[in-house]
C-alpha positions in Angstrom: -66.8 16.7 -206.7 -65.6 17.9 -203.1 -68.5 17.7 -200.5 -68.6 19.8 -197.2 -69.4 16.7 -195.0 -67.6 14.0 -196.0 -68.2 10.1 -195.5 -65.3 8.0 -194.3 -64.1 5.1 -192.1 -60.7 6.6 -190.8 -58.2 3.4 -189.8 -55.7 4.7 -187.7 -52.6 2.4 -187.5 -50.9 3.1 -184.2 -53.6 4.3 -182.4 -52.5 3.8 -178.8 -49.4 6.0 -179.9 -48.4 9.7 -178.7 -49.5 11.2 -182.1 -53.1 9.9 -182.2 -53.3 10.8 -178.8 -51.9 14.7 -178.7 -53.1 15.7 -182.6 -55.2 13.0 -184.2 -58.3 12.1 -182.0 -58.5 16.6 -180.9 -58.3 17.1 -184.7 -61.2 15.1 -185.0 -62.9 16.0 -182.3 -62.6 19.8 -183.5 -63.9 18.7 -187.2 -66.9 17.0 -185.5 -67.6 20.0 -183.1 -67.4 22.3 -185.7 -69.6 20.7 -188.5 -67.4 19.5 -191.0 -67.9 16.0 -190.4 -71.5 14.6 -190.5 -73.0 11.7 -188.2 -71.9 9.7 -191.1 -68.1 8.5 -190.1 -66.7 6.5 -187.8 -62.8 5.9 -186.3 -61.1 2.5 -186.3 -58.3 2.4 -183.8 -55.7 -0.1 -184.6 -52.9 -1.7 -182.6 -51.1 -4.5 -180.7 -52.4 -3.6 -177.3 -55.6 -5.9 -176.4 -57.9 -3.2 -175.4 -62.1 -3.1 -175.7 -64.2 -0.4 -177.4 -64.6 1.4 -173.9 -61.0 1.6 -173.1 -59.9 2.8 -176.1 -63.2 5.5 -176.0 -62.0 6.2 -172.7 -58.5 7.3 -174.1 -60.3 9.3 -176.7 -62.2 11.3 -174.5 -59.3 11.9 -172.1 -57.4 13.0 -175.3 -60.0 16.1 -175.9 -58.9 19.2 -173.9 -61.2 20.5 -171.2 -61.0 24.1 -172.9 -62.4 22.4 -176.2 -65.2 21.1 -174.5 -67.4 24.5 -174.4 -69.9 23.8 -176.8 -73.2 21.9 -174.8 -74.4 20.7 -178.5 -71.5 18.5 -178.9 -72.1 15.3 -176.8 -68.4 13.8 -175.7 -70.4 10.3 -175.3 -71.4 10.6 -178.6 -68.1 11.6 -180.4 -66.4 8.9 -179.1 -69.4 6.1 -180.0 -67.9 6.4 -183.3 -65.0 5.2 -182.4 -63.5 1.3 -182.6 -60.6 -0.7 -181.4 -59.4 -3.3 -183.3 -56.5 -5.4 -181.9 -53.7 -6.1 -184.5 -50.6 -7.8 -185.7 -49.5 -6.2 -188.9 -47.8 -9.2 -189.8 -50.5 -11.8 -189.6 -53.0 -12.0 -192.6 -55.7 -12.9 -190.5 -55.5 -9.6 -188.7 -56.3 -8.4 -191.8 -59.5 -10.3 -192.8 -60.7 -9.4 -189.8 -60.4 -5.8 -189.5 -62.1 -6.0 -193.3 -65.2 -7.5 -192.0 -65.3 -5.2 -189.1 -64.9 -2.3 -191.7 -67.9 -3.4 -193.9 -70.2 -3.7 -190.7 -69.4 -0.3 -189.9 -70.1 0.9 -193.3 -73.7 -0.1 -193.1 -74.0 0.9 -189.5 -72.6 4.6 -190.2 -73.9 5.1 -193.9 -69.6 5.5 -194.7 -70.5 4.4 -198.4 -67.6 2.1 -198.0 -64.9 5.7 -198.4 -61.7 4.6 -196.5 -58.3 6.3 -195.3 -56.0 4.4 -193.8 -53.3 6.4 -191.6 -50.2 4.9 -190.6 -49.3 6.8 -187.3 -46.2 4.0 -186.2 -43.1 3.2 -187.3 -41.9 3.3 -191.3 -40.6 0.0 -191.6 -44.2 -1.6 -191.5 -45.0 0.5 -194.0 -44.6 -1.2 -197.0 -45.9 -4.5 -195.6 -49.2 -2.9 -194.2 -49.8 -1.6 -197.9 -49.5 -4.6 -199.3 -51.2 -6.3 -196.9 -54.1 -3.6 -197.2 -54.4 -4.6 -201.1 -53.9 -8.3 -200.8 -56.8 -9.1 -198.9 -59.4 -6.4 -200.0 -59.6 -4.1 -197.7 -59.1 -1.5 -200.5 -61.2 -3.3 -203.0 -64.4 -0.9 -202.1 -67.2 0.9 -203.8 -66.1 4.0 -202.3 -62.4 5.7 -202.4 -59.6 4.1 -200.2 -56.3 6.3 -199.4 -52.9 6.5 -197.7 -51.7 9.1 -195.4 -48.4 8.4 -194.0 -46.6 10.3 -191.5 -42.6 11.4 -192.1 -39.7 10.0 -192.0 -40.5 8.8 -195.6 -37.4 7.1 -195.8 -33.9 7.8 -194.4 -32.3 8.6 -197.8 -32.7 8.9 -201.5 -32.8 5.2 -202.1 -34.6 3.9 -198.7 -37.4 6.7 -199.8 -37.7 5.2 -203.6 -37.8 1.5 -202.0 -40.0 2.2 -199.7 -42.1 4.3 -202.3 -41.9 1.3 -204.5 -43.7 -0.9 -201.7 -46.5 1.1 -201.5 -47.2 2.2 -205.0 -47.5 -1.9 -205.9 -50.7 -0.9 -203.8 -51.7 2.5 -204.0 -51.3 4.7 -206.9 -49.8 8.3 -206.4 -53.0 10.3 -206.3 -54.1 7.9 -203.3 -51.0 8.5 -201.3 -51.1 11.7 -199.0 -47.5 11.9 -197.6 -48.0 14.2 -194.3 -45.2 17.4 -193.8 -47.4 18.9 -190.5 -46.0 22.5 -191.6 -48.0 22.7 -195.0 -51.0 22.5 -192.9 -49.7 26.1 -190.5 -52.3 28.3 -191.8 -49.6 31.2 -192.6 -47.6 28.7 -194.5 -50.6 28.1 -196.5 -50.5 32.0 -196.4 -47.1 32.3 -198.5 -49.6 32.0 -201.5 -51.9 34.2 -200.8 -49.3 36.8 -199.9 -47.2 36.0 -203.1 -50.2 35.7 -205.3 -53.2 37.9 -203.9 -50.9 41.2 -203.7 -50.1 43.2 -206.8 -47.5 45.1 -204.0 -45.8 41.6 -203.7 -45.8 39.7 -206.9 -43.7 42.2 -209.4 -41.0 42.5 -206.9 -40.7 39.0 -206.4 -37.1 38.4 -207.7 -33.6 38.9 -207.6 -34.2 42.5 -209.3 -35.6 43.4 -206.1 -35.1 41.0 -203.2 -31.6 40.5 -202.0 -32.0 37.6 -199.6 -34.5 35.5 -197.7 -34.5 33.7 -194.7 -36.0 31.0 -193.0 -35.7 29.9 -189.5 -37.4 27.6 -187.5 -35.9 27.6 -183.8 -36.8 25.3 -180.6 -35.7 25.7 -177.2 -36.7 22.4 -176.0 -33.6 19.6 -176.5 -34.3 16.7 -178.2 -35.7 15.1 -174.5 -36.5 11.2 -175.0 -36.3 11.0 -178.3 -32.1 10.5 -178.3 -32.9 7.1 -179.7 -35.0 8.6 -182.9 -32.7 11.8 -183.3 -29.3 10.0 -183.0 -30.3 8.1 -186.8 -32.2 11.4 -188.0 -30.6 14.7 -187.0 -31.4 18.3 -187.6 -30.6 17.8 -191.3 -33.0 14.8 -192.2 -35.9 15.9 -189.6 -36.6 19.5 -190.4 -34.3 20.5 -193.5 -35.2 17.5 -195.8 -39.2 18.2 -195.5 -40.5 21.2 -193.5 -37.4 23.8 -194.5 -37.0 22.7 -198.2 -41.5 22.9 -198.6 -40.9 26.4 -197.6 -38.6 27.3 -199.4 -40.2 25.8 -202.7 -43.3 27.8 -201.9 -41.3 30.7 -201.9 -39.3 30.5 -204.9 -42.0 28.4 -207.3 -43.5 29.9 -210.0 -47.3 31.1 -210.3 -49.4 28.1 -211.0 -51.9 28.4 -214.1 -54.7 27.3 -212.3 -54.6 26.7 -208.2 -55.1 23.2 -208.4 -53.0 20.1 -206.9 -51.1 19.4 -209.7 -50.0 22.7 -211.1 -49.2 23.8 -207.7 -46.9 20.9 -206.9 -45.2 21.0 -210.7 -44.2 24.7 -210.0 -42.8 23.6 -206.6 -41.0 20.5 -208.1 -39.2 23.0 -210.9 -38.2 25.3 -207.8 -37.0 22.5 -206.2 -34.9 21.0 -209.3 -33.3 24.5 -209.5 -31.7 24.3 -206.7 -28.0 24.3 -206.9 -26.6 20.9 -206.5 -23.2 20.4 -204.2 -20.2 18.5 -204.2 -19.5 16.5 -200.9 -16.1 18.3 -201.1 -18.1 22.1 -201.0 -20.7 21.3 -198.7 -18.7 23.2 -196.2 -19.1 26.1 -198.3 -22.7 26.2 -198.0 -23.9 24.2 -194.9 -23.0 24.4 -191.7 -24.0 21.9 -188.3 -24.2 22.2 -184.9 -24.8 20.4 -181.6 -25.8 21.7 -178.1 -24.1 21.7 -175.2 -24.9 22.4 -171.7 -26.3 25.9 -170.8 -29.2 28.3 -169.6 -32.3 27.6 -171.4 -35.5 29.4 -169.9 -33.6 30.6 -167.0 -32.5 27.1 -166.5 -29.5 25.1 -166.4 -29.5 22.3 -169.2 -27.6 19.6 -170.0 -25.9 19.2 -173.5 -26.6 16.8 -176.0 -24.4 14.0 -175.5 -25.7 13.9 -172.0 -29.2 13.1 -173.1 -30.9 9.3 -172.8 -30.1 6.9 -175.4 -27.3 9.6 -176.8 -23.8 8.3 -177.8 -21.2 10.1 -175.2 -19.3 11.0 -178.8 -22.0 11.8 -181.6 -21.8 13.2 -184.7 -25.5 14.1 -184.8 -26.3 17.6 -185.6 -29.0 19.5 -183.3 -28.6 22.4 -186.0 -28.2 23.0 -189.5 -27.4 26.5 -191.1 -27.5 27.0 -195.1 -27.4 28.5 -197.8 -29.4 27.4 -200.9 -28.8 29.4 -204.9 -31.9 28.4 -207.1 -30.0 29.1 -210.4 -33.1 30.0 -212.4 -34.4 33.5 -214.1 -36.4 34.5 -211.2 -33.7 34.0 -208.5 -30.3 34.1 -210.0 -27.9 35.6 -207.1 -30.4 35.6 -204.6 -29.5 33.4 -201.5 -31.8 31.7 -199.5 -30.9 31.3 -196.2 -32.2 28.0 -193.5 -31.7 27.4 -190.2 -33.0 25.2 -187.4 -32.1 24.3 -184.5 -33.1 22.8 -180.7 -32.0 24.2 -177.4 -32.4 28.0 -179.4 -32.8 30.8 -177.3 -36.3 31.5 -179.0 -39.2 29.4 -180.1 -40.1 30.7 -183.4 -40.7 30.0 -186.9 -40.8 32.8 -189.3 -39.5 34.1 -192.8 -38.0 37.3 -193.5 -38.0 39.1 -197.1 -35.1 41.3 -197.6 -35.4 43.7 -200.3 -32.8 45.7 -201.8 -31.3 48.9 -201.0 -32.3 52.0 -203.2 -29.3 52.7 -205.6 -29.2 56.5 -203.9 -31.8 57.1 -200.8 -32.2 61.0 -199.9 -33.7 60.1 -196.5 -30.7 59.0 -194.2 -29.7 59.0 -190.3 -27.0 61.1 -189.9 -24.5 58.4 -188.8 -26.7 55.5 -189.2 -26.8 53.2 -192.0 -30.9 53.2 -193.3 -32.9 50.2 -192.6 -33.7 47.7 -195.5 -37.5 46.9 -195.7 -38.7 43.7 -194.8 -41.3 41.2 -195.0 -41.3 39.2 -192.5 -44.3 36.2 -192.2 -44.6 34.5 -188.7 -45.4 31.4 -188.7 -45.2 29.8 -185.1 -46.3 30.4 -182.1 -47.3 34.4 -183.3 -48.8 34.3 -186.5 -49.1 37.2 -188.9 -47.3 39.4 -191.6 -45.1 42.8 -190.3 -43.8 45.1 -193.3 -40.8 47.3 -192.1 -40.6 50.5 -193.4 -39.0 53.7 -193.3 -40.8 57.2 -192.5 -40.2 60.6 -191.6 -39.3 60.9 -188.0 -41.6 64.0 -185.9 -39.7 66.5 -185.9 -36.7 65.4 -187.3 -36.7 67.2 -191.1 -35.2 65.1 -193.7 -34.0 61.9 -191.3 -35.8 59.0 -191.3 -37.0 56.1 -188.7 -38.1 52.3 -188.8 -41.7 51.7 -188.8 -43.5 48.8 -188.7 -47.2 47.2 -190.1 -48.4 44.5 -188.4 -51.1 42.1 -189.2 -51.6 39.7 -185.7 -53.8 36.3 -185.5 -55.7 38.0 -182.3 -56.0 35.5 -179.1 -59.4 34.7 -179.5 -58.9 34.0 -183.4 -55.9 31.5 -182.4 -58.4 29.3 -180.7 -60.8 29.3 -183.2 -57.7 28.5 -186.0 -58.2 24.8 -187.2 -54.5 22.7 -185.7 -52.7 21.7 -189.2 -54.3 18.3 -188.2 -57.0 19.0 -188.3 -56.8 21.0 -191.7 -55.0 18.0 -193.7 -57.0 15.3 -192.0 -60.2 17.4 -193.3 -58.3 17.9 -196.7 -57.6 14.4 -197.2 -61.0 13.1 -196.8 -62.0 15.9 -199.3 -59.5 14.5 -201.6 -57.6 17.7 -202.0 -54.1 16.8 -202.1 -52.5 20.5 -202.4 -50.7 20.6 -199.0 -49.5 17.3 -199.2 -45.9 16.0 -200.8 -45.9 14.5 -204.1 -43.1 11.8 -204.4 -41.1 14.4 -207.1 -40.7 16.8 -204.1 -39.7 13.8 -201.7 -37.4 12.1 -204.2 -35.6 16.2 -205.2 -35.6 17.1 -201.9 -33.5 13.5 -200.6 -30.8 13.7 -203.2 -30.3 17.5 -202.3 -29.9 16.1 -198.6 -28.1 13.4 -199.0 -24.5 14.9 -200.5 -24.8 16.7 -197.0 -25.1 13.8 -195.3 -22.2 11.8 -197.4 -19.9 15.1 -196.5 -20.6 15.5 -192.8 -20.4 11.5 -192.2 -17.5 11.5 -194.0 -15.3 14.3 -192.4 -16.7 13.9 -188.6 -17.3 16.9 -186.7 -14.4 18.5 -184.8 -15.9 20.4 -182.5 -19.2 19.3 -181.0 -20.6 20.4 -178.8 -19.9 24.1 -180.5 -22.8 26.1 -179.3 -24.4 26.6 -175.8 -27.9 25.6 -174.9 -29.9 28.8 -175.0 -28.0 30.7 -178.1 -28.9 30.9 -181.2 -26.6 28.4 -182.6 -22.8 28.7 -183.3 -20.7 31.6 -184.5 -20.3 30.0 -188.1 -23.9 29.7 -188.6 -23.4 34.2 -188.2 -20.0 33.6 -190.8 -22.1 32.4 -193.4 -23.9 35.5 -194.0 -21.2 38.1 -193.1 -19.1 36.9 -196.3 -22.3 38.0 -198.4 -22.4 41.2 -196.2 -25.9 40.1 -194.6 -27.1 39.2 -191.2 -29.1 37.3 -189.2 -32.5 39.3 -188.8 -33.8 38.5 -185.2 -37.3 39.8 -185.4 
């Protein structure tokens, strides 16, 4: 049974990192301020950096923007007394047996009736060995519950992802593991669902009877900045298309659920997901295609490409952006294509989705010389978020013609800052236990062997013409090719 204040000792691996810092420690801070969490938890920081309980409460505080800090109930001395440091090598057993006996003081001390998640906010390839470590020498033998939230990349590939998955289920079983995809936790992804589901204007149009493509797009104009060393082994394709464009997309296409609960949700987004039609390495090109940035105007300023970046190889291969189209060959979406793209260094910073319904067979209303508008649905995700419906209506004046109209639902300013971070929403759904808007090892495992005959193909044939789009577009002329052949376009909403 779910309860509205939970009781838990959060163990945050990594804590001196940039993510603890910039999403973690504000996403608690915002559950604490706004009465989700009781008096009864308490934060474990863990890491190799010797620091004391004031440093580290120091850096917690610091962490907590000023703007946050309006509420005169909420005491920042006392929000960050629940906090811990705990110095570590995640190598050395005795590290371990340590941080267990600090964990069972705290228990009594904050009332945490010995409830546990442990987040692993570093680097994949301790992983496996903190898992085991974790079991080995009871630090998840509790009274309570004890879970696993682990932050992407889960894996580099089909089989890194199952080895790695292997590791930790010798110490966790699946229902205990809460893989982290950030974007599930967007409240307007969330509110695919609702729009699919909670609208009888939606849900009996929702197929290939009536929809004639949909696309997904999720642009950046920042470059990839320091992290050349991380993006040069990851890419466009294994960073955003293997986990936040492919979630999307299966809660787009899925099937109702029976029930809305964990398990029928993800089984209706696993049989999207197996739908999907599988590629060849020799047709990839038929259905994918990459890009890298070069120099250009970005935000009215001039950037430097790609390959000129820190820690960048002068020749890569690595793609900045990834265009695609994805057939789900089932009864629902037979002939529909479902268009992806994402890219850095766009000319926009947006992530939406946009519906395309069909044309009438025969539509009275026209523009005398102008091809009629298709409606649209198009759900903005980041930074606006919101739903427009384009529509046509009678123009003033005009008789018979027609014009494009538009109804717009908008997250007002003032209801942005009070919209819970997606942090904050899955750190706050994993301590309830709901698992919904997490990723099930079926999703990770279908959505790495779709991704990899991409990655065989474009290691494979190396690309010719990098850099092949300039910093500040939105992305190259090919990416444009692959819908004219199906006679549709880019919508730029």
């Amino acid at each position: 049974m779910q309860v509205e204040n939970p009781k838990s000792i959060l163990v945050i691996f990594g804590a001196t990192g940039d993510l603890a810092n910039r999403k973690l420690f504000p996403s608690i801070y915002r559950l604490y301020k706004n009465g989700k969490l009781s008096e009864d938890f308490a934060v474990v920081g863990v890491a190799r950096r010797p620091l004391t309980n004031e440093n580290f409460r120091d850096n917690v505080k610091r962490s907590i923007p000023e703007k946050w800090q309006d509420n005169e109930a909420i005491d920042l001395e006392t929000f960050a007394s629940h906090f811990y440091y705990h110095p570590f090598d995640v190598t050395d057993l005795a590290s371990y047996q340590k941080l267990n006996d600090l964990l069972g003081t705290l228990d009594e001390k904050h009332h945490t009736e010995e409830n546990r998640i442990f987040y692993l906010a570093m680097a994949p390839n301790f992983f496996g060995t903190i898992a085991k470590n974790l079991k080995s020498e009871g630090l998840t033998d509790t009274k309570g519950w004890s879970r696993l939230v682990i932050e992407k990349p889960f894996g580099s590939d089909y089989e890194s992802a199952k080895q790695l998955n292997e590791e930790i289920r010798h110490a966790f079983t699946e229902d205990q593991i809460y893989r982290i995809d950030h974007y599930l936790g967007k409240e307007m992804v969330q509110n695919i669902e609702v729009i699919r589901f909670a609208n009888a204007i939606f849900e009996p149009l929702w197929n290939n009877q009536y929809i004639a493509n949909i696309q997904i797009t999720s642009s950046e104009t920042l470059g990839v900045e320091d992290r050349g060393r991380y993006y040069e082994k990851s890419g466009a394709l294994r960073d955003m298309v293997q986990n936040h464009m492919l979630q999307m997309l299966a809660l787009l296409a899925m099937e109702p659920p029976i029930k809305l609960s964990p398990d029928e949700i993800r089984s209706e987004k696993v049989k999207a997901l197996r739908a999907m039609r599988t590629m060849t390495v020799d047709n990839v090109d038929d259905y994918f295609v990459r890009g890298q940035y070069g120099p250009g105007l970005s935000q009215g300023q001039e950037v430097e490409g790609y390959r000129e970046g820190n820690s960048v190889d002068p020749e890569s291969n690595t793609e900045t952006f990834v265009a695609g189209k994805l057939l789900i060959d089932n009864f629902r979406w037979a002939g529909v294509p479902f268009y992806i793209r994402t890219g850095k260094r766009m000319s926009i910073k947006a992530t939406e989705i946009v519906v395309q319904f069909k044309d009438l067979p025969m539509n009275l209303y026209f523009n005398k010389g102008k091809d009629i508008q298709p409606n649209l649905l198009v759900i903005h995700i980041h930074p606006d978020e919101g739903v427009t419906l384009h529509l046509n209506a009678e123009k003033a004046g005009k008789g018979t013609t027609s014009t494009p109209i538009k109804l717009n639902y908008y997250t007002s300013n003032e209801d942005k800052i009070n919209t819970p971070e997606a942090y904050e929403v899955l750190l706050y759904d994993c301590m309830l236990g709901d698992s919904t808007n997490f990723t099930h090892w079926d999703e990770v495992a279908l959505s790495w062997k779709f991704v990899d005959t991409i990655s065989e193909a474009w290691e494979k044939n190396k690309a010719k013409n990098f850099p092949n789009y300039e910093s500040g577009s939105m992305g190259p002329k090919e990416a444009s090719a692959l819908l004219d052949k199906d006679g549709f376009h880019w919508w730029e909403i």
